[in-house]
PDB file of the backbone (N, CA, C, O) and the ligand in Angstrom, with CONECT records:
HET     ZN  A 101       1
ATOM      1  N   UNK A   1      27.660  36.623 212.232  1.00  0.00           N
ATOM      2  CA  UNK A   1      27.860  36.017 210.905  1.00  0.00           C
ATOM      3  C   UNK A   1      26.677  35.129 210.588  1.00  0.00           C
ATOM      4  O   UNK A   1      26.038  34.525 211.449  1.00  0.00           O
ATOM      5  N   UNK A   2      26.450  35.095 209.390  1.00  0.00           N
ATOM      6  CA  UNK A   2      25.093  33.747 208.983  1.00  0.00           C
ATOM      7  C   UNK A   2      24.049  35.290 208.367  1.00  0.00           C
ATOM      8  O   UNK A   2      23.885  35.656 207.203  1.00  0.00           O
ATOM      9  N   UNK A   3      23.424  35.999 209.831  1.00  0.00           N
ATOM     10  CA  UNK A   3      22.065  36.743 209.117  1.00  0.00           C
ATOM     11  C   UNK A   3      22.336  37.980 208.323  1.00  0.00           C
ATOM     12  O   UNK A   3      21.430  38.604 207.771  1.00  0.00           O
ATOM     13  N   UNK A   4      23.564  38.317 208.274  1.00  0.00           N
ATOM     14  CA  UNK A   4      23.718  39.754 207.651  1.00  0.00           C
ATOM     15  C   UNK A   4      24.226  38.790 206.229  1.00  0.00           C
ATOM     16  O   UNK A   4      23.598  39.288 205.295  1.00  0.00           O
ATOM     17  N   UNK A   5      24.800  38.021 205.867  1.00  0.00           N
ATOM     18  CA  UNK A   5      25.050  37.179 204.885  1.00  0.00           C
ATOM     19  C   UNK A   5      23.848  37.080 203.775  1.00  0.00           C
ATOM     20  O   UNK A   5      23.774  37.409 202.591  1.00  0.00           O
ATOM     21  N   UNK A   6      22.721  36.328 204.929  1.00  0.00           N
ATOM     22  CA  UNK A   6      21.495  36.110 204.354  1.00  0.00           C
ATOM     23  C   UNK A   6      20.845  37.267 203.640  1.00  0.00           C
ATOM     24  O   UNK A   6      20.348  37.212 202.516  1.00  0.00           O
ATOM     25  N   UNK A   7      20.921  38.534 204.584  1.00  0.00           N
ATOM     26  CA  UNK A   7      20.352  39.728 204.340  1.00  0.00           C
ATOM     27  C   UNK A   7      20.584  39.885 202.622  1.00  0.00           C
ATOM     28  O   UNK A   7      19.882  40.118 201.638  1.00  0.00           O
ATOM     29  N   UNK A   8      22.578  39.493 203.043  1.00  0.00           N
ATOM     30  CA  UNK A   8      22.661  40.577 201.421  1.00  0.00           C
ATOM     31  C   UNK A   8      22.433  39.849 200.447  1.00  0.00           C
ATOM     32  O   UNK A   8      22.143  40.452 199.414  1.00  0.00           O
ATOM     33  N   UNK A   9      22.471  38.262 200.384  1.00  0.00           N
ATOM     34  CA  UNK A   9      21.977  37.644 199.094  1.00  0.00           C
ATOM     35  C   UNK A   9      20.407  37.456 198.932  1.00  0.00           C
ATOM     36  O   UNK A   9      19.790  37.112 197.924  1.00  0.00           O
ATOM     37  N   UNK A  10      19.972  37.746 200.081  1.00  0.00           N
ATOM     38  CA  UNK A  10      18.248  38.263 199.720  1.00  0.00           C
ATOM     39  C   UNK A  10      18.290  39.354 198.996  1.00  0.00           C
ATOM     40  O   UNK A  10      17.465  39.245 198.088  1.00  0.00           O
ATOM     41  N   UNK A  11      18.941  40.517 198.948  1.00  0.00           N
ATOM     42  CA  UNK A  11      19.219  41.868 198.123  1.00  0.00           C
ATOM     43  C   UNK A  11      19.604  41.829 197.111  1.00  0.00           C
ATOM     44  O   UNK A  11      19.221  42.617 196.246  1.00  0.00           O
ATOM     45  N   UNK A  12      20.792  40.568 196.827  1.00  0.00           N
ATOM     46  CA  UNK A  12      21.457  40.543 195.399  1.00  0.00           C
ATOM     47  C   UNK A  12      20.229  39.397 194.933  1.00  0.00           C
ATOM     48  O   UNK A  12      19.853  39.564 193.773  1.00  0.00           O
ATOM     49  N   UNK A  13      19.726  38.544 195.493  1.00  0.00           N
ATOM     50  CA  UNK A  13      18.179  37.692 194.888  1.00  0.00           C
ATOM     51  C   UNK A  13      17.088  38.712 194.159  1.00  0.00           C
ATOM     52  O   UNK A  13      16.603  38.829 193.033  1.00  0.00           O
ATOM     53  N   UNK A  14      17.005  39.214 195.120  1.00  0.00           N
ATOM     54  CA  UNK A  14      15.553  40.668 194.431  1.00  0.00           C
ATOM     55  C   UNK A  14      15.823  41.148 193.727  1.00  0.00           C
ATOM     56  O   UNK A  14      15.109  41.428 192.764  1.00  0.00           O
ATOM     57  N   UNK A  15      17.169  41.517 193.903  1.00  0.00           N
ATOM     58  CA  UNK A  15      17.719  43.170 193.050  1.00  0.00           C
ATOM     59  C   UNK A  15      17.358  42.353 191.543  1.00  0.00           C
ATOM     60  O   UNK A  15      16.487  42.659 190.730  1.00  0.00           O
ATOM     61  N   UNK A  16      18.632  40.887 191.466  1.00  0.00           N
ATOM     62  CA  UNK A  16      18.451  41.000 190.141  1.00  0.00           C
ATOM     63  C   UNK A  16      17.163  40.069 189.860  1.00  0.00           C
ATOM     64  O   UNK A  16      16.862  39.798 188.698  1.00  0.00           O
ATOM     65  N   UNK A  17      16.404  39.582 190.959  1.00  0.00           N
ATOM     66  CA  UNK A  17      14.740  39.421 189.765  1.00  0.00           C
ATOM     67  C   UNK A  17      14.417  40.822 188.979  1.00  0.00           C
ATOM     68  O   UNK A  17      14.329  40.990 187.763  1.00  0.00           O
ATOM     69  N   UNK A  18      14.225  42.030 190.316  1.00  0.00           N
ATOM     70  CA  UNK A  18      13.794  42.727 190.043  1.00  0.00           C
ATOM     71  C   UNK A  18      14.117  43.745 187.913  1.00  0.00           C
ATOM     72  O   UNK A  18      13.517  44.312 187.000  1.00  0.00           O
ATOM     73  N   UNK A  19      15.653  43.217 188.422  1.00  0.00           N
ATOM     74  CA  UNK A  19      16.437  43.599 187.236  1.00  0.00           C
ATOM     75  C   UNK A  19      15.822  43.264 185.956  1.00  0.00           C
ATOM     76  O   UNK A  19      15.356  44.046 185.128  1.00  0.00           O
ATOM     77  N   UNK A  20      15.901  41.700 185.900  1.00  0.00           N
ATOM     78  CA  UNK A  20      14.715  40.677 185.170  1.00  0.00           C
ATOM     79  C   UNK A  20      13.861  41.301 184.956  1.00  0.00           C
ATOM     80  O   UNK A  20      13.945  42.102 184.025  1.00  0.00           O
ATOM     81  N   UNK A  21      12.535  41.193 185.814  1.00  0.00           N
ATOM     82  CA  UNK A  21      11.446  42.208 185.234  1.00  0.00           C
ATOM     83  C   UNK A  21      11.731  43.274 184.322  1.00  0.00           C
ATOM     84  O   UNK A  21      11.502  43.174 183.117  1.00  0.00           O
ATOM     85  N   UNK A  22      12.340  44.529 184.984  1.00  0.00           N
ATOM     86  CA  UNK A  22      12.309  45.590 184.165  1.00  0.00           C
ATOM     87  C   UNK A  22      13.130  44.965 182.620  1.00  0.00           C
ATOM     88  O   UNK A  22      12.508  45.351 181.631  1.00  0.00           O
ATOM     89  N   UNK A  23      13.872  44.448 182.412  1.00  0.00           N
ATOM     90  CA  UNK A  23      14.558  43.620 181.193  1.00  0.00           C
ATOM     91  C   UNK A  23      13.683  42.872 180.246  1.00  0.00           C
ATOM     92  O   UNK A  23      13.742  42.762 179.021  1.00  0.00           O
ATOM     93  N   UNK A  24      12.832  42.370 181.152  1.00  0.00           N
ATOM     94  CA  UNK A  24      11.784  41.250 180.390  1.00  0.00           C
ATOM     95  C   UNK A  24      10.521  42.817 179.526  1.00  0.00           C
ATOM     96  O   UNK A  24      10.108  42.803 178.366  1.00  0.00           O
ATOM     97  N   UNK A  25      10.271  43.784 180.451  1.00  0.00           N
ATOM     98  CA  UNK A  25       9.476  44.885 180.423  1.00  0.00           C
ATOM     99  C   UNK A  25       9.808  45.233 178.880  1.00  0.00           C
ATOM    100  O   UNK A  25       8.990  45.203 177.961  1.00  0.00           O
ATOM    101  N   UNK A  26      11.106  45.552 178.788  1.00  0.00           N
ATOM    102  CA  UNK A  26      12.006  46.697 178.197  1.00  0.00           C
ATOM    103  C   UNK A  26      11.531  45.762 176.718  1.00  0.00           C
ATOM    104  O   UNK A  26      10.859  46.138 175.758  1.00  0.00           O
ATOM    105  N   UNK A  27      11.951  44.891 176.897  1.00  0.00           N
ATOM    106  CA  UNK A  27      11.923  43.343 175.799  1.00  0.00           C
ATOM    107  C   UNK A  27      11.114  43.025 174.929  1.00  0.00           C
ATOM    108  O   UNK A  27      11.185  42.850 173.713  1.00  0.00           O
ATOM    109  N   UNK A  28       9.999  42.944 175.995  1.00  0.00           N
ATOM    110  CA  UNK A  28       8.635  41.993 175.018  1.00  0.00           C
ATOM    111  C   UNK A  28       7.747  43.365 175.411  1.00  0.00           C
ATOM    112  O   UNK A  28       8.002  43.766 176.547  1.00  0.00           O
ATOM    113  N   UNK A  29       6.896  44.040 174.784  1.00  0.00           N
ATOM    114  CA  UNK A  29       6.255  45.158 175.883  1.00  0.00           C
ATOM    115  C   UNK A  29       4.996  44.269 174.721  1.00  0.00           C
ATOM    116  O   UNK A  29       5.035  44.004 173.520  1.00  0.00           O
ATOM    117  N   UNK A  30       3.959  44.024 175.817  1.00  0.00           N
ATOM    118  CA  UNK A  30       3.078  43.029 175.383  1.00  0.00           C
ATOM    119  C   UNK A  30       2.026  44.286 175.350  1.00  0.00           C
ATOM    120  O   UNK A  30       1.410  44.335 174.285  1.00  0.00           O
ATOM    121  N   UNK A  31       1.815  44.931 175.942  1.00  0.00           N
ATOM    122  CA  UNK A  31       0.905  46.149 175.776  1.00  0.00           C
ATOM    123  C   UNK A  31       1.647  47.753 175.575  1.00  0.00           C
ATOM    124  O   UNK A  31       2.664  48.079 176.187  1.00  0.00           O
ATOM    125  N   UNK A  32       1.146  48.371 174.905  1.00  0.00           N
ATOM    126  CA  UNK A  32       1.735  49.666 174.861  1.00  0.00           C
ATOM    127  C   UNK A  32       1.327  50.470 176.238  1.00  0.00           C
ATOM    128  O   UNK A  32       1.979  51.315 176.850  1.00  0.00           O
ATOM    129  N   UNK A  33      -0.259  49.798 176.580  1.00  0.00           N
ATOM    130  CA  UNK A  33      -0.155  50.743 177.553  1.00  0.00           C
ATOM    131  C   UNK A  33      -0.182  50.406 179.159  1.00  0.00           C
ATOM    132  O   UNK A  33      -0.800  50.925 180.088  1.00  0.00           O
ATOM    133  N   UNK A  34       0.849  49.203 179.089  1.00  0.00           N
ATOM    134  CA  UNK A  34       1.256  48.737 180.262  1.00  0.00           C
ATOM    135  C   UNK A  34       1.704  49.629 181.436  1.00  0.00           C
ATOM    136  O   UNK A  34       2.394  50.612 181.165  1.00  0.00           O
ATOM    137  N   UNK A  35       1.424  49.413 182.521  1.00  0.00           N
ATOM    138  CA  UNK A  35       1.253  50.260 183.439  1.00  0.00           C
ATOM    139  C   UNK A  35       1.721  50.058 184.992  1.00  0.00           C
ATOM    140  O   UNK A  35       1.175  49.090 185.521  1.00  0.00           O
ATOM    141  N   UNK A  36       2.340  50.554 185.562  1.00  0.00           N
ATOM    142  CA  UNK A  36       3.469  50.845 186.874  1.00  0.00           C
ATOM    143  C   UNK A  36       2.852  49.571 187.409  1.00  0.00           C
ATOM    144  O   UNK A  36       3.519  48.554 187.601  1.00  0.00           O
ATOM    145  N   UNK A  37       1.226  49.687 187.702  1.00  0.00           N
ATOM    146  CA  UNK A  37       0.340  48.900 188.750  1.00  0.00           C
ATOM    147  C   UNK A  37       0.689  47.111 188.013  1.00  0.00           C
ATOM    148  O   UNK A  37       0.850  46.168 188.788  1.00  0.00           O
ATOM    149  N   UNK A  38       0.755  46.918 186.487  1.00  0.00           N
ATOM    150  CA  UNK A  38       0.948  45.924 186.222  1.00  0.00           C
ATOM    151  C   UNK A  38       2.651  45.378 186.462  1.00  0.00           C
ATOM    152  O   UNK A  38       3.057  44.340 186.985  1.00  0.00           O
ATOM    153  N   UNK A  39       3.304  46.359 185.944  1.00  0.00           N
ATOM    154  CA  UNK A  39       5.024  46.187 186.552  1.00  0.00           C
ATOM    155  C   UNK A  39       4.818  45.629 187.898  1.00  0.00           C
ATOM    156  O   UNK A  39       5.380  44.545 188.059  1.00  0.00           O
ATOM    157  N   UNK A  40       4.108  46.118 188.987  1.00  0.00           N
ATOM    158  CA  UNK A  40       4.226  45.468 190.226  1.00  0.00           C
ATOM    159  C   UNK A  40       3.734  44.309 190.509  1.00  0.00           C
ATOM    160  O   UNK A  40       4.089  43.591 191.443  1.00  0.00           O
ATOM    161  N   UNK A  41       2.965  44.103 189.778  1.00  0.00           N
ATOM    162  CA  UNK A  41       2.033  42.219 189.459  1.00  0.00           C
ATOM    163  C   UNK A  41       3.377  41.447 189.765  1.00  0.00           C
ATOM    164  O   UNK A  41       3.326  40.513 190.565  1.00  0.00           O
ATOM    165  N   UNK A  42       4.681  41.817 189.120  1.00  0.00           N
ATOM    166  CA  UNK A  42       5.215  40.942 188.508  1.00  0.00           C
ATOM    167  C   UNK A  42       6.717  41.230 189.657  1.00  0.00           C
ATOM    168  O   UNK A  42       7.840  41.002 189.207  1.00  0.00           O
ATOM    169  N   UNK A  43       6.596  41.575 190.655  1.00  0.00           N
ATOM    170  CA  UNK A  43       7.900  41.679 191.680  1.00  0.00           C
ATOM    171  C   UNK A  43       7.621  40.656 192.582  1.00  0.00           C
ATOM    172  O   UNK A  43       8.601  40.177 193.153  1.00  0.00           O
ATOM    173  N   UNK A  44       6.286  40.107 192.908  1.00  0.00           N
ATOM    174  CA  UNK A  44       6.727  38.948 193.906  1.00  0.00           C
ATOM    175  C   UNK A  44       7.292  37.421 193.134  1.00  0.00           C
ATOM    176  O   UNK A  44       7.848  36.429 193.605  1.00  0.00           O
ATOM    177  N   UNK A  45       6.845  37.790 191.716  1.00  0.00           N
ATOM    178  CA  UNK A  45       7.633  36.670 191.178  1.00  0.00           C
ATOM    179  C   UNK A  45       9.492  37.225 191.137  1.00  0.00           C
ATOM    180  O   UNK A  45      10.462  36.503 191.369  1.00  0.00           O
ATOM    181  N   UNK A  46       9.497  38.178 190.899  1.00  0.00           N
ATOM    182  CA  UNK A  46      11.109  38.656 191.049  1.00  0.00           C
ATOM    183  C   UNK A  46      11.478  38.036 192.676  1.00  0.00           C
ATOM    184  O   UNK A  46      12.516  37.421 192.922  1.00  0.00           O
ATOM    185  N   UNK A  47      10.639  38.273 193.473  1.00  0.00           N
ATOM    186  CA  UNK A  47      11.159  37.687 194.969  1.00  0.00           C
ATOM    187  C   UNK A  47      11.361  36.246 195.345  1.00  0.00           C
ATOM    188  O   UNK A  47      12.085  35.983 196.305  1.00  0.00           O
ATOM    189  N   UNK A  48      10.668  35.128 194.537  1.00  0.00           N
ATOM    190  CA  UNK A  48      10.489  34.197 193.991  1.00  0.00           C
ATOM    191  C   UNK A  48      11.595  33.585 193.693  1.00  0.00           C
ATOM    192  O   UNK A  48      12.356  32.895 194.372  1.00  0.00           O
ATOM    193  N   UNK A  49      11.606  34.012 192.270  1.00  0.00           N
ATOM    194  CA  UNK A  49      12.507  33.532 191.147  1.00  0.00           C
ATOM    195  C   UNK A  49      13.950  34.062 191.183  1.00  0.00           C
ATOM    196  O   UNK A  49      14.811  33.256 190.831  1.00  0.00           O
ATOM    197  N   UNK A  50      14.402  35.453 191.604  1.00  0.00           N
ATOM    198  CA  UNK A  50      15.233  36.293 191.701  1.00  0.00           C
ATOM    199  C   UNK A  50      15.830  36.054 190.171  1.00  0.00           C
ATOM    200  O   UNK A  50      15.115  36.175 189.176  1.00  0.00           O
ATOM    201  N   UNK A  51      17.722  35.576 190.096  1.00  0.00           N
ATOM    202  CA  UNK A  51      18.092  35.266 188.991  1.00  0.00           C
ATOM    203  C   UNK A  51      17.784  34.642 188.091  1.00  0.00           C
ATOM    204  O   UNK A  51      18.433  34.534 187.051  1.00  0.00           O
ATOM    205  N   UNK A  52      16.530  34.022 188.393  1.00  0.00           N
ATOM    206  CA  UNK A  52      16.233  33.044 187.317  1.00  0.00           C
ATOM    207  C   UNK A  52      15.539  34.178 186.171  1.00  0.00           C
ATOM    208  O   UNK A  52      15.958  34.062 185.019  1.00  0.00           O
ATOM    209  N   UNK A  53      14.386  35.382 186.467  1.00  0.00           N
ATOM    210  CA  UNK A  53      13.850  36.091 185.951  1.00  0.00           C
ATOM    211  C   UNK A  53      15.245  36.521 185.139  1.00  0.00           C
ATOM    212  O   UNK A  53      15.389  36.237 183.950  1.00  0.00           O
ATOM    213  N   UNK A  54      16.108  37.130 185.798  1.00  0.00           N
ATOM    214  CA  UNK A  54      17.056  37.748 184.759  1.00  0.00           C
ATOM    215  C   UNK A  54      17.583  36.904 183.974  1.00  0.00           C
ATOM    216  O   UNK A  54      18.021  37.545 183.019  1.00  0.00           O
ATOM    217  N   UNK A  55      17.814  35.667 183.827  1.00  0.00           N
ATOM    218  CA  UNK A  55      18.443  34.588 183.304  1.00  0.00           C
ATOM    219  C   UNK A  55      17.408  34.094 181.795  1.00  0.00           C
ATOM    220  O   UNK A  55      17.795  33.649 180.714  1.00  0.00           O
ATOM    221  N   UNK A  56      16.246  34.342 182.198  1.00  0.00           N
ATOM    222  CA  UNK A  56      15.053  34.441 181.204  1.00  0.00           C
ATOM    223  C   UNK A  56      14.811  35.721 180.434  1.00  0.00           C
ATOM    224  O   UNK A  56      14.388  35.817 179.283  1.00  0.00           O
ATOM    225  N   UNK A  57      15.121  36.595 181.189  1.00  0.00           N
ATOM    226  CA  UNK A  57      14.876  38.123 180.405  1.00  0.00           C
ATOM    227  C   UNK A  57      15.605  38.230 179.242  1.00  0.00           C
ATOM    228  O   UNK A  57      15.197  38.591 178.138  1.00  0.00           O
ATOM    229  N   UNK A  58      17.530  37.640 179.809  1.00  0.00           N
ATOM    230  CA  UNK A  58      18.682  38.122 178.569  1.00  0.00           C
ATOM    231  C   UNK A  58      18.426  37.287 177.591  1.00  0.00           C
ATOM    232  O   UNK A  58      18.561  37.642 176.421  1.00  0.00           O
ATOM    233  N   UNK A  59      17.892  35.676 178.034  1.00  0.00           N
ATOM    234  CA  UNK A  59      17.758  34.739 176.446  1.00  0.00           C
ATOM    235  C   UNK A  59      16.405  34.967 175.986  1.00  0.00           C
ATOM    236  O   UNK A  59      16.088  34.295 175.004  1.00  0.00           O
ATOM    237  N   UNK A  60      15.254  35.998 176.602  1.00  0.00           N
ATOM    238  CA  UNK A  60      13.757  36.220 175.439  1.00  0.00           C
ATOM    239  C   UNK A  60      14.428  36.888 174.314  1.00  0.00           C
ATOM    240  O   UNK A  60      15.522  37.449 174.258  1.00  0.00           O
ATOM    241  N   UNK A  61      13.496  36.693 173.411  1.00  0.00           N
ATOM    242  CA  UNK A  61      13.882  37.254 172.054  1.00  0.00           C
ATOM    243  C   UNK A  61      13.228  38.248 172.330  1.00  0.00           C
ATOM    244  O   UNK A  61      12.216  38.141 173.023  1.00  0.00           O
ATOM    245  N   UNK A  62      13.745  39.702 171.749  1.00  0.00           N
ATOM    246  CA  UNK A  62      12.738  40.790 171.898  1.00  0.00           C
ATOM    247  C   UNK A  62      11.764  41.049 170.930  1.00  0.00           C
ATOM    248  O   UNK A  62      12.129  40.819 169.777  1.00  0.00           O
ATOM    249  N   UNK A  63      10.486  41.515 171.100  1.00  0.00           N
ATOM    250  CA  UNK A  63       9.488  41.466 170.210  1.00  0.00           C
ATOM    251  C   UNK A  63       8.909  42.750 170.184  1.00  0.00           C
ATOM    252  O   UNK A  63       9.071  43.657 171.000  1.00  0.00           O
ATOM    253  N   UNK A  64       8.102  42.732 168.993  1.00  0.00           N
ATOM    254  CA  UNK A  64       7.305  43.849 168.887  1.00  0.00           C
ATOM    255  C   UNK A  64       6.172  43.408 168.628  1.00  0.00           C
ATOM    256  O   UNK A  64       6.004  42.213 168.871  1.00  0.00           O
ATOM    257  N   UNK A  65       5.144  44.103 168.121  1.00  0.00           N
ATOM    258  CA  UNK A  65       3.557  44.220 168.005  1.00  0.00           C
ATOM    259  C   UNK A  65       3.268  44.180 166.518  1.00  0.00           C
ATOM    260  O   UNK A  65       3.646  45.184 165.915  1.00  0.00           O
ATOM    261  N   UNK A  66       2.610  43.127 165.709  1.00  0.00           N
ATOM    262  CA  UNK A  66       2.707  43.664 164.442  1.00  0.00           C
ATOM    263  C   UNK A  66       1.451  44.822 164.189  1.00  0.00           C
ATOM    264  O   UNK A  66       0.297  44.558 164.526  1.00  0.00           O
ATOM    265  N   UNK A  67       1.831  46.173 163.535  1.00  0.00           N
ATOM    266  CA  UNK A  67       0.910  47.050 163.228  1.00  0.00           C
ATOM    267  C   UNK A  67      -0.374  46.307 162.620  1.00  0.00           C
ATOM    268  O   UNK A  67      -1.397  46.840 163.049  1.00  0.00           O
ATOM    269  N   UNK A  68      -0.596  45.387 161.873  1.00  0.00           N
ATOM    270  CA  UNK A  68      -1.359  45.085 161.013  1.00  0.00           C
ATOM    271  C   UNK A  68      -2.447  44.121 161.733  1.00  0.00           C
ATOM    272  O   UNK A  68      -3.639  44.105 161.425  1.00  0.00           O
ATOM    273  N   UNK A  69      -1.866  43.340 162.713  1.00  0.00           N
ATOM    274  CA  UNK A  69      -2.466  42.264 163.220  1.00  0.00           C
ATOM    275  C   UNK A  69      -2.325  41.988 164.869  1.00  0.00           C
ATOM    276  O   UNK A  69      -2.742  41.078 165.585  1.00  0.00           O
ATOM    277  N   UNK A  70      -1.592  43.120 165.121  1.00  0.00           N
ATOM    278  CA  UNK A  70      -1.289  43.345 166.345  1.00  0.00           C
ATOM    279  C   UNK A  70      -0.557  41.554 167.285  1.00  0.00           C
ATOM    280  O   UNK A  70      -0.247  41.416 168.468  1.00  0.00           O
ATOM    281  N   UNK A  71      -0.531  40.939 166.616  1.00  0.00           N
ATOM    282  CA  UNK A  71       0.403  39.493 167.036  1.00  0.00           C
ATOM    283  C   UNK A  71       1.698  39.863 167.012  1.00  0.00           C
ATOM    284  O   UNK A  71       2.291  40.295 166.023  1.00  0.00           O
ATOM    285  N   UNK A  72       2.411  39.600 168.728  1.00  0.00           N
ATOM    286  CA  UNK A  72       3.503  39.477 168.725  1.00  0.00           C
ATOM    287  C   UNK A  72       4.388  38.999 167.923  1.00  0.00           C
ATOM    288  O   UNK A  72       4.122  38.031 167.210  1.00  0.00           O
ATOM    289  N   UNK A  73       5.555  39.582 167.908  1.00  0.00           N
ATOM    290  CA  UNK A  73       6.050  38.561 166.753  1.00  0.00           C
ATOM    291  C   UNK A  73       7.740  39.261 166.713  1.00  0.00           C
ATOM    292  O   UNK A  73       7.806  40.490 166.697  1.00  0.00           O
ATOM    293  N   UNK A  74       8.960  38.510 166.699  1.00  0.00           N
ATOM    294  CA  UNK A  74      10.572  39.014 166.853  1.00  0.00           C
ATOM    295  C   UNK A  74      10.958  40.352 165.939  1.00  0.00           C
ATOM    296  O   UNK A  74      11.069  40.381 164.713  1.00  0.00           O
ATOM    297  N   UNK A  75      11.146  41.538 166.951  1.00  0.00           N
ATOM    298  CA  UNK A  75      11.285  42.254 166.750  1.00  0.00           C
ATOM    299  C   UNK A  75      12.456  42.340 165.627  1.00  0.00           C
ATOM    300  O   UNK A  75      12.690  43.537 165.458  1.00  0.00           O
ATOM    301  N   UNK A  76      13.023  41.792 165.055  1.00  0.00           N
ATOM    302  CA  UNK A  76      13.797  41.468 163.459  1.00  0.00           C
ATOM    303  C   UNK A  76      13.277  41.221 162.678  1.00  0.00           C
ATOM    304  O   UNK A  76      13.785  41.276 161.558  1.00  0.00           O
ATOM    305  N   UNK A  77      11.967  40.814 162.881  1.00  0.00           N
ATOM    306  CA  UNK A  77      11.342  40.291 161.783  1.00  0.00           C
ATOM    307  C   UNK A  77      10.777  41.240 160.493  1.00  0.00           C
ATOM    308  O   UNK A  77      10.152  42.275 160.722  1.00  0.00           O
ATOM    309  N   UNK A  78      10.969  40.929 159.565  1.00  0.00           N
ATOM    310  CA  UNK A  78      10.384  41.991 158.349  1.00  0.00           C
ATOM    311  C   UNK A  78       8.975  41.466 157.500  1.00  0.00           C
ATOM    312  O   UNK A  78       8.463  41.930 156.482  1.00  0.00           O
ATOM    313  N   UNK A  79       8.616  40.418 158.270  1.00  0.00           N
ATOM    314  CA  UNK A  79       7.164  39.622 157.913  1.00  0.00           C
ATOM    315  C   UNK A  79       6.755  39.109 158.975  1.00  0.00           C
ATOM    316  O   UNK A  79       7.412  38.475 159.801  1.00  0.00           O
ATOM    317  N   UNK A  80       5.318  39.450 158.989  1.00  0.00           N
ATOM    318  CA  UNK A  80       4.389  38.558 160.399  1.00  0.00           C
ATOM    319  C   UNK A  80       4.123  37.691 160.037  1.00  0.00           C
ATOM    320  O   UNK A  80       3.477  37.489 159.009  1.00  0.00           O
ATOM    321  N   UNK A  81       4.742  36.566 161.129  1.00  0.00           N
ATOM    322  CA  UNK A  81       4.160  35.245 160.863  1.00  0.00           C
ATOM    323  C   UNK A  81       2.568  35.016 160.914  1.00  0.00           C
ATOM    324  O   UNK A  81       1.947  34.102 160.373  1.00  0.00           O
ATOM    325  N   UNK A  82       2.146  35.884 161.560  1.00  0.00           N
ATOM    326  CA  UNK A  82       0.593  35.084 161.689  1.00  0.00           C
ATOM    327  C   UNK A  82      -0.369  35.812 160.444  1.00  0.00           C
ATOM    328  O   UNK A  82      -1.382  35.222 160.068  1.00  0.00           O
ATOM    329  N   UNK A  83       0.024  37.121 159.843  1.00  0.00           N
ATOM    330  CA  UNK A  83      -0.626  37.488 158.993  1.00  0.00           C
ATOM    331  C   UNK A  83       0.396  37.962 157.432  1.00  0.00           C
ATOM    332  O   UNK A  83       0.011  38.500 156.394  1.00  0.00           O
ATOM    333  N   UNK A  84       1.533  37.574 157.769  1.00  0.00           N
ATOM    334  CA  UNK A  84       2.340  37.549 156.578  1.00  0.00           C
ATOM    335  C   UNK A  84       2.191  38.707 155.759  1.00  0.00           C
ATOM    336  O   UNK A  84       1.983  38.548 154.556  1.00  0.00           O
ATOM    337  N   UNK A  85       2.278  39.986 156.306  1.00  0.00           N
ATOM    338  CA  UNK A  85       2.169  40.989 156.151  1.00  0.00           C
ATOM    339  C   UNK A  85       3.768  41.868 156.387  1.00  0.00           C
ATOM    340  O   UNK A  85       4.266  41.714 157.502  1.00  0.00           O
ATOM    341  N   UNK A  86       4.382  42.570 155.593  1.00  0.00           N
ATOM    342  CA  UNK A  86       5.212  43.190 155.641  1.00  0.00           C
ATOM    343  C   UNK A  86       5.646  43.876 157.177  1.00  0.00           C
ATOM    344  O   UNK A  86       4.759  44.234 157.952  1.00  0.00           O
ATOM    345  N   UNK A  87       6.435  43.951 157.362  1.00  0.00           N
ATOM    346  CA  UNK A  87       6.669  45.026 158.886  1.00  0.00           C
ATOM    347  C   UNK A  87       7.685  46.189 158.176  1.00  0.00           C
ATOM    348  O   UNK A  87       8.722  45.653 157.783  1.00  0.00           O
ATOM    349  N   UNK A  88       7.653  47.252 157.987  1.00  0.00           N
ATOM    350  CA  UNK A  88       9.102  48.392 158.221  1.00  0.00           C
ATOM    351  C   UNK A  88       9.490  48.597 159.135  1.00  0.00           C
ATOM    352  O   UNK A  88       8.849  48.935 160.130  1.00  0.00           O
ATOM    353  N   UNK A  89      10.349  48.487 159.069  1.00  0.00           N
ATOM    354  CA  UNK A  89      11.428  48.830 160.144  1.00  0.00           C
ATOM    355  C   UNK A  89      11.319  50.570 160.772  1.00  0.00           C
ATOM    356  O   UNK A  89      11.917  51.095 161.711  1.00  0.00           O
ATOM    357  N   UNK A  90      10.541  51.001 160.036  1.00  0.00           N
ATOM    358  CA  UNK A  90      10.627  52.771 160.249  1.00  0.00           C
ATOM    359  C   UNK A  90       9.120  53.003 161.336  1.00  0.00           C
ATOM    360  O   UNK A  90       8.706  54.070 161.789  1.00  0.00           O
ATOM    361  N   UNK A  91       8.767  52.155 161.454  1.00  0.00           N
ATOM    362  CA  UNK A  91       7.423  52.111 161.856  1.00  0.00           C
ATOM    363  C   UNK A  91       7.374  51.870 163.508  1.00  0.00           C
ATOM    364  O   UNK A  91       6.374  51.543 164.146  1.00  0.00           O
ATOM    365  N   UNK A  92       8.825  52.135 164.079  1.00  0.00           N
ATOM    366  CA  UNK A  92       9.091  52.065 165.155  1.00  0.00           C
ATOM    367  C   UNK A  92       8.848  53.318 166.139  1.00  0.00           C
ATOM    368  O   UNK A  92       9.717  54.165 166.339  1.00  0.00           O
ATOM    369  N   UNK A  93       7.458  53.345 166.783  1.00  0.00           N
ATOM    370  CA  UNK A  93       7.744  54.724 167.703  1.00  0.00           C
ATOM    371  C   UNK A  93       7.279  54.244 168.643  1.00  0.00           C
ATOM    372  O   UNK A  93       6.068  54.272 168.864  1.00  0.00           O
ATOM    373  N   UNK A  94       8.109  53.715 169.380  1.00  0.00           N
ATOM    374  CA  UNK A  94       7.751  53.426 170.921  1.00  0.00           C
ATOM    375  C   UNK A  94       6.511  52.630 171.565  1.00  0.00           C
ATOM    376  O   UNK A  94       6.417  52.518 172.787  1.00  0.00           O
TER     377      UNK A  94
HETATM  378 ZN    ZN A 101       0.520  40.503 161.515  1.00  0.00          ZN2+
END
């Protein structure tokens, strides 16, 4: 008793950083052409942080890219704040 304990909340720690990440990924995608090698940048902070990453992932606001000015900016939004430029909503492909 004690190290197999430890084991599994080291597993349920990672799992859900790890969870986090891919959530935070899914969320804010800061580059379109973000890439596996950069996803892995970001797992020793999941080993780290564990729940806290997921705890940050569910309250980010999700964002998108504005076409016009390319500044992040809440994916609800129907005007960029930084260039106050219209967004459509149809203009969504991945
Ligand atoms: Zn803009």
């Amino acid at each position: 008793m004690g190290g197999r304990d430890m084991y599994l909340l080291a597993v349920l720690w990672i799992g859900s950083g790890l969870l986090g990440v891919l959530l935070f990924a899914a969320k804010v995608p800061e580059s379109p052409s973000r890439t596996c090698a950069e996803s892995l940048l970001l797992i020793p902070f999941a080993v780290v942080f564990g729940p806290l990453i997921l705890l940050q992932a569910i309250a980010a606001t999700p964002k998108q890219k504005c076409p016009h000015c390319r500044a992040m900016i809440p994916a609800d939004a129907t005007v960029c704040a930084r260039c106050t430029r219209e967004i459509s909503m149809q203009n969504w492909d991945g």
